[in-house]
N, C-alpha and C positions, 0 to 999 in steps of 0.2 A: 930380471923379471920386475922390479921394483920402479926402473929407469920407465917397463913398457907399462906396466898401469897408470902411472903420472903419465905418458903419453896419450893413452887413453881416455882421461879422466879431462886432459888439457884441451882436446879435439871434442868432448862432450860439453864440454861448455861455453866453447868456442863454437860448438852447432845450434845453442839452444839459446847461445846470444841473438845469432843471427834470425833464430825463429822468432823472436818476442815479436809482440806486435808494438805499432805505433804508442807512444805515447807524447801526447803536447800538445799545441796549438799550430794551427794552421790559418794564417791570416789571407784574407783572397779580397777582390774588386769584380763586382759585376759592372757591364759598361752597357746602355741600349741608349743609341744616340746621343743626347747631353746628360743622362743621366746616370747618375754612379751611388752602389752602394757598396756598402763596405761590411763584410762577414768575418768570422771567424769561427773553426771548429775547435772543438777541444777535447780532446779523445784517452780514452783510458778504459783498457781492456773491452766492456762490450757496453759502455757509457759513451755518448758525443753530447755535448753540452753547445750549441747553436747560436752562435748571438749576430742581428744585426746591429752594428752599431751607426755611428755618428759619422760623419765623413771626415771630421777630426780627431778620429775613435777615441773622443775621451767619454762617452756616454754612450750606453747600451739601450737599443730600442724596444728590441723586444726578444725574446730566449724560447730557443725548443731545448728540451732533455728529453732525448731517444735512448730507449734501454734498446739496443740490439738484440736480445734474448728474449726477450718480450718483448717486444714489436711496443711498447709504449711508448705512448707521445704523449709530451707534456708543453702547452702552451703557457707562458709566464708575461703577465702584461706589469712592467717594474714602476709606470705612473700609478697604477690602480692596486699595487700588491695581488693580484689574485693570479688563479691559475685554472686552467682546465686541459682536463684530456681532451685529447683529437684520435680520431681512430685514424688507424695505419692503411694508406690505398695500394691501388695496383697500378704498377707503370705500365701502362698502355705501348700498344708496340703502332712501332711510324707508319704510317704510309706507304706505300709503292715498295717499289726494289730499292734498296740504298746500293748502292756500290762501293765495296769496303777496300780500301789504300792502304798497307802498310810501305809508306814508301823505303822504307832504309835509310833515310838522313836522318842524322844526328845534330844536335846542338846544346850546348852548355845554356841555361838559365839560370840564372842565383845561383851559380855553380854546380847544378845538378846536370845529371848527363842527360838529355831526353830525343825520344825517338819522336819522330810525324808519323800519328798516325792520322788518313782523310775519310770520310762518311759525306757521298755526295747522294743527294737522293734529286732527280730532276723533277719527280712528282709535287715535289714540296718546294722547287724553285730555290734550292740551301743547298751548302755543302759547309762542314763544319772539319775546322783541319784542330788536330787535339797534338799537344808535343807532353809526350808522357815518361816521367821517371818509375822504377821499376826500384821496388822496397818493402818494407814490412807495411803496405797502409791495406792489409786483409778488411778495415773497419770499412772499406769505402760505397763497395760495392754490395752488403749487406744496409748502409744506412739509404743509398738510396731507392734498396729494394721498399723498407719500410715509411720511408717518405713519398715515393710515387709522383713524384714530380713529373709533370707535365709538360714542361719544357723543354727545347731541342736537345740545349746543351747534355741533359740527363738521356733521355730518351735516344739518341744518336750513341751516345756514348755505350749504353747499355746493349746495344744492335753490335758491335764490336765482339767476337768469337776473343777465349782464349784471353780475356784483360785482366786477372786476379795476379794482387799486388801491384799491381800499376797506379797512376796518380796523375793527373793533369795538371801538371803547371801554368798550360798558357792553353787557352782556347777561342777561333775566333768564326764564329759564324757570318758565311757571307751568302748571296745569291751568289746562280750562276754566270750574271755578268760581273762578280767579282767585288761588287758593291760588300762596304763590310755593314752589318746587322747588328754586331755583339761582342761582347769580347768576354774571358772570366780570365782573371790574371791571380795566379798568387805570389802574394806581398813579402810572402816569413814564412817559414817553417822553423819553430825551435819546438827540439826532442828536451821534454822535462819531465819532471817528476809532476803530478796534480794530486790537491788535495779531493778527498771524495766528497767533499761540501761542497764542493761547483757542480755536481750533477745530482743535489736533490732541492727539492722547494723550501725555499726559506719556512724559517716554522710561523714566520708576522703575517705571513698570505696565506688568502681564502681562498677555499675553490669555487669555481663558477659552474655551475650545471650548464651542458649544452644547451 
């Protein structure tokens, strides 16, 4: 009796490991023809702390703090110290008929296992192919409900049935002659512990009214 409660107790915590959600940094590359920026998420429970940085990410450009729970957004300009809220939009749904691809290939990224999935819409002359690993990042798909991004890469993604827990690693927008458009590449993933001073406003900044 004694051997099957420590059995139980050992699969009980072995199940609620595998529930936790994300926690760490997520470094990625935006690419639109010669130009490249360079992001990073930083995630912890229902906090993502957003930084553009530098293209030799030793300097941070500019910083969002989204509370996922409330829907708030905090814009932080680090030349100016100040800060202001931004309100939360609505992501807009695509155009036309997309035609959604789960192809079944597989491929290793930075060592992660990841499937193709394709979003072709011929209204919008784009097909965007997404190679996705499957994990605890529940954060994802709620931050960009509260962001409302406007761009394909979000937008396409979101038109996808059935994508919770999932994660892009490599994404590349092209027309339908194949021409590429875009790329989102991520750089790192490291699972860590964060302090909870990265996701509030330094106390030295002022806020900015709208």
């Amino acid at each position: 009796m004694k051997q099957l409660f420590l059995t139980f107790i050992a699969a009980g915590f072995i199940i609620s490991s595998f529930a936790q959600s994300f926690e760490g940094v997520i470094d990625f590359r935006k690419t639109s023809g010669d130009e490249k920026v360079y992001y990073s998420y930083s995630v912890k429970g229902n906090k993502v702390c957003i930084d553009e940085k530098s293209e030799d990410g030793k300097s941070i450009i500019a910083t969002l703090l989204v509370d996922l729970r409330s829907k708030e957004i905090l814009a932080l300009s680090h030349e100016r110290k100040l800060y202001m809220k931004r309100e939360a939009k609505t992501t807009e749904r695509i155009a036309g008929s997309p035609k959604i691809v789960r192809s079944g290939n597989h491929r290793f990224i930075g060592g992660y296992d990841c499937e193709q999935w394709r979003v072709k819409n011929e209204s919008e002359n784009t097909e965007i192919s997404y190679w996705v690993t499957k994990g605890n990042y529940d954060f994802f798909l709620p931050l960009l409900g509260v962001l409302g991004r406007k761009d394909r890469f979000a937008m396409y993604y979101l038109s996808i049935p059935a994508r919770e827990g999932y994660f892009p690693i490599d994404a590349v927008e092209r027309d339908v002659q194949r021409n590429e458009k875009g790329r989102l590449e991520v750089l790192q993933i490291t699972e860590k512990k964060l302090d909870n001073n990265l996701f509030v406003v330094p106390k030295t900044y002022m806020q900015m009214e709208n």
